[in-house]
N, C-alpha and C positions, 0 to 999 in steps of 0.2 A: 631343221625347221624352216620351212617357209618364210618371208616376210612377210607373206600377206596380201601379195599382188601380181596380175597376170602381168604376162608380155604382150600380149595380144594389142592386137591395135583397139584401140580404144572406142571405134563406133561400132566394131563388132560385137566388142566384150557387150556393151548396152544394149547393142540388138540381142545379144544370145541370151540374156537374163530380164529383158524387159517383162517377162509373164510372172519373174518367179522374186525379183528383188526390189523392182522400181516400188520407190516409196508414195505412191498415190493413191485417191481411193474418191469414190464415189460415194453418193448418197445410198439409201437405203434400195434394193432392186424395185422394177418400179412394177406394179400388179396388173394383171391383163385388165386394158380399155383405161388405165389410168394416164390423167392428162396434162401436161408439161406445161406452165406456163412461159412462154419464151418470156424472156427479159436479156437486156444487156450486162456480162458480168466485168466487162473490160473493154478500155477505147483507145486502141492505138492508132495514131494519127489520124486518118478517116477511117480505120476500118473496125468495125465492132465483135468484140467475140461475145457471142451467145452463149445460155446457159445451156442450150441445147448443144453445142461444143463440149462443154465442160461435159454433160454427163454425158457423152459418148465416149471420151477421152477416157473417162475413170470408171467405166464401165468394167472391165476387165480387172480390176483392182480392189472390187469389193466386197470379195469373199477374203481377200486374204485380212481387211480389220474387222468382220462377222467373224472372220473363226479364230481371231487370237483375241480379241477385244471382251471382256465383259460388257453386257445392256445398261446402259443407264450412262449416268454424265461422264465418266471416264471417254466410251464410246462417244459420246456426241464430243467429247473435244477432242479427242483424236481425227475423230471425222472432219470437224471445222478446220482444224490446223492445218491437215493435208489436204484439203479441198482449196488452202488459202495459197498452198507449195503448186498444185497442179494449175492454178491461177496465172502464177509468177513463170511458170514455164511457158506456160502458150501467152503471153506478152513475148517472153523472149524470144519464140519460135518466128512468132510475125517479124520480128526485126530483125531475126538472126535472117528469115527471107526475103524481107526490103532489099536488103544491102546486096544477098545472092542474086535476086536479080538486076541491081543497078550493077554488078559484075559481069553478068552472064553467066553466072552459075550453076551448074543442073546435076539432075542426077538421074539417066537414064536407067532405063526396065533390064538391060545386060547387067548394068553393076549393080541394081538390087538383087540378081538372081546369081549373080556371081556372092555376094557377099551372103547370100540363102547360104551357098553351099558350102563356104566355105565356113559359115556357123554351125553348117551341121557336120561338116568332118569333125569339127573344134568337140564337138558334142557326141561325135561315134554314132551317129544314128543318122537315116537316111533325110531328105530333104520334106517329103511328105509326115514321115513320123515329128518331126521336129515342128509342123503345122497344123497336127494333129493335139502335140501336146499343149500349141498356146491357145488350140478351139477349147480343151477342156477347163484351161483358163480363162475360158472368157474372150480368148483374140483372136476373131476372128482373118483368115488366110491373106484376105485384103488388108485389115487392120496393120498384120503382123508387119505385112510388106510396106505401108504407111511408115511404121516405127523404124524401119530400117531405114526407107529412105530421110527419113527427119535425122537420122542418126550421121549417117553418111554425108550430109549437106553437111551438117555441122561442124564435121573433120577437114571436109574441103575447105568451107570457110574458115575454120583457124589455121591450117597450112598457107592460107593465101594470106591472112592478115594480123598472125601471132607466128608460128613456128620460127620463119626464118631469124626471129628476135632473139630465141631464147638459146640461152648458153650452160649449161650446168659445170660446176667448177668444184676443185676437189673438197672444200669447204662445203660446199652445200652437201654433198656426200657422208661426210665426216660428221656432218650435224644433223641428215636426217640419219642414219646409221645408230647416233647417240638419243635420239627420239622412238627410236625402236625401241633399243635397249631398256632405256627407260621404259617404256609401258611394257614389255616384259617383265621386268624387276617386280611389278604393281602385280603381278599372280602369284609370283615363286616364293615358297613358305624359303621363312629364315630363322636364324638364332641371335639373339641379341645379350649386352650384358649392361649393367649401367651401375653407376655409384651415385647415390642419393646424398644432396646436403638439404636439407631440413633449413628452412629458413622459420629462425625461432619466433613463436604467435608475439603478436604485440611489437616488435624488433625495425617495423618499420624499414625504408631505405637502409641506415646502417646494419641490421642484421641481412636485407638482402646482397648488401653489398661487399660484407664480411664474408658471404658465405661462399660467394663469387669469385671472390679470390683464392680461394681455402678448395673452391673447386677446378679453377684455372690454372694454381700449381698441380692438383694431383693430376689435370689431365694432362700437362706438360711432363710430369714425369712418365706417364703411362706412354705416351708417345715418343720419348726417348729411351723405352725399352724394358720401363717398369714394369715388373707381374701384374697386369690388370684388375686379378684375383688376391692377391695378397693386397689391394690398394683397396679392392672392396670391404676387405673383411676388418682393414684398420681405417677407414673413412665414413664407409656406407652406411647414412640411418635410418636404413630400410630392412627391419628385421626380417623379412619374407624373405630375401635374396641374401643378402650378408654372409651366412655360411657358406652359400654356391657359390662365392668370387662374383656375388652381382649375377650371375647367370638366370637367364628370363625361359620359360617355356617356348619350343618354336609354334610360330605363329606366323600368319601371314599379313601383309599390308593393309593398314584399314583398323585393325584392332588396339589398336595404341593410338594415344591424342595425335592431332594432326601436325603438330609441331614435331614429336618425335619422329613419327612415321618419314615427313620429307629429309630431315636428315639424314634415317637412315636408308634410304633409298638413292643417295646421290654418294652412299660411301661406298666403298670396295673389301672383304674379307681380310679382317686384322686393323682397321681403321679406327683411330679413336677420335671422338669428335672434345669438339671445345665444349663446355658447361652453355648447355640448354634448359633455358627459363621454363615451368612447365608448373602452372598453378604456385603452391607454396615453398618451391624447393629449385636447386640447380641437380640436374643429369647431368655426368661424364655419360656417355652411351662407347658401347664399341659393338662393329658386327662382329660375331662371333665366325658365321656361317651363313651360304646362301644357299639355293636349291640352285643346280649346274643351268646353263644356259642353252637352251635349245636354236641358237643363232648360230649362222655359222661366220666363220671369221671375214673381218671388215674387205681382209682383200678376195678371198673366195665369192663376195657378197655383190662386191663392185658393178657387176652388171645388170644385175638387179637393182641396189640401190641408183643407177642412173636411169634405168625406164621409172622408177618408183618418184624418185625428185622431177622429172622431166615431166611427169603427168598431172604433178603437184602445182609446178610452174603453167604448165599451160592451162588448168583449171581456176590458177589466179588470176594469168592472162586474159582467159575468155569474161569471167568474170567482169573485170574493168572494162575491157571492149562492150560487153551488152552492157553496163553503165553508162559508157559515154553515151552508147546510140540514145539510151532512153532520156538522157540531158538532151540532146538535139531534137529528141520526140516527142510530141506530145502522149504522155500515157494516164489515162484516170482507171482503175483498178476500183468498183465498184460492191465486189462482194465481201 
């Protein structure tokens, strides 16, 4: 199984998917002879972006919320919401090229037609069919090359003033690796077992706190090697389960309280957890069984989990860098 992320350089990856993933969207398509009224939707230092910006920019973007979206107010707040993201981008685009050109910055017509084509080997198809398929979407051939180049500025610009900062260390590796794993876990059906103590009606503190105990030794014995099963069936006051040693139907994450669920998602096969409070009663839980892991192992993974953390660190990176610019800049966001 994959992690879930390219190798690719990363202004590419966003050139090659811009028609088919970028999350933006426009207003409704506009009808022949229908008439735009300009207004200002954003003012970054002196210079204004126009609404007529904004719908050319998300022009190409929206069919893709017409044809997953239901009519009616779901649609219009989808629509608002990504109309407020495609906003927040072209602020940052002006600043991210303030600074490119108080650098000298650029991004020449070779290396947009270089990085064409090297998107479309990426893609197996020839450099016209790959122009071809973002006019069906909507972007047109000039457009397309616009997004590249915006795309490419941007990699230049954090190479010149994030990359050389970032360091990835075997911890950060270790703990995104462990972030995988985890949302992994959250698909894969499992088998679970638990021993129920009943906190008796009326008993107040002293019966929760009675029962607590009563459920803290058996999970201490269960975890020093006890039959799990034999502790269900002389403890458990859960008649449903009692005869099966406690044993739960498999099921997958999400369908048990949510108290239960995170513990048993942070355990390992054979693992018995300490007495969890869950409404009227204390749970011993144990995982019984998981569904196998389609990961592959942490050090086979290594190279991947560093383009994967590294891309992560320079997206917090870039993040804080267009922050600071926008403290130093004057910016009013209008729509």
């Amino acid at each position: 199984m994959s992690l879930g992320f390219s190798q690719q350089h990363r202004a590419l990856a966003l050139a090659a998917s811009v028609f088919s993933s970028v999350a933006l969207v426009s207003l409704a398509p506009r009808s022949a002879g229908a008439t735009i009224v300009e207004r200002v939707v954003a003012v970054v230092g002196d210079r204004a972006i126009l609404l007529s910006e904004l719908l050319e920019r998300a022009r190409p973007f929206q069919m893709q919320v017409y044809g997953s979206v239901p009519e009616g107010a779901s649609r219009n707040a989808a629509l608002s919401q990504l109309y407020k993201q495609l906003v927040e981008r072209l602020v940052d685009e002006e600043l991210q090229g303030r600074e490119a050109a108080k650098s000298n910055i650029t991004v020449s017509a070779e290396e947009i037609q270089s990085a064409l084509d090297r998107v479309a080997k990426q893609n197996d198809v020839s450099v016209e069919q790959l122009l071809e398929e973002a006019q069906k979407n909507g972007l047109g051939a000039g457009e397309y090359r616009a997004e590249i180049r915006r795309q490419l500025l941007d990699a230049k610009m954090l190479n010149l003033r994030i990359q050389g900062r970032m360091r990835i260390g075997e911890d950060d590796m270790r703990a995104a690796y462990k972030r995988i794993a985890q949302d992994e876990r959250k698909k894969l059906e499992f088998r679970a077992a638990w021993i129920r103590f009943l906190i008796p009606p009326g008993s107040g503190s002293v019966g929760a706190a009675s029962q607590h105990d009563g459920a803290t030794q058996v999970s201490a014995r269960a975890r020093a090697g006890a039959d799990f099963a034999e502790l269900a069936r002389t403890y458990s006051s859960d008649p449903a389960t009692r005869e099966q040693g406690g044993l739960l139907a498999p099921m997958r994450p999400g369908e048990l309280p949510p108290e239960v669920d995170s513990v048993l998602l942070a355990m390992e096969p054979g693992d018995v957890s300490q007495p969890v409070r869950v409404g009227d009663a204390w749970l011993v839980l144990k995982l019984v069984e998981r569904g196998p892991s389609q990961l592959p192992e942490y050090e086979k993974a290594r190279p991947q989990l560093q383009t994967r953390v590294y891309a992560e660190k320079m997206d917090a990176a870039r993040r804080q860098w267009l922050d600071s610019l926008r403290k130093r800049t004057h910016v009013d966001i209008r729509l």
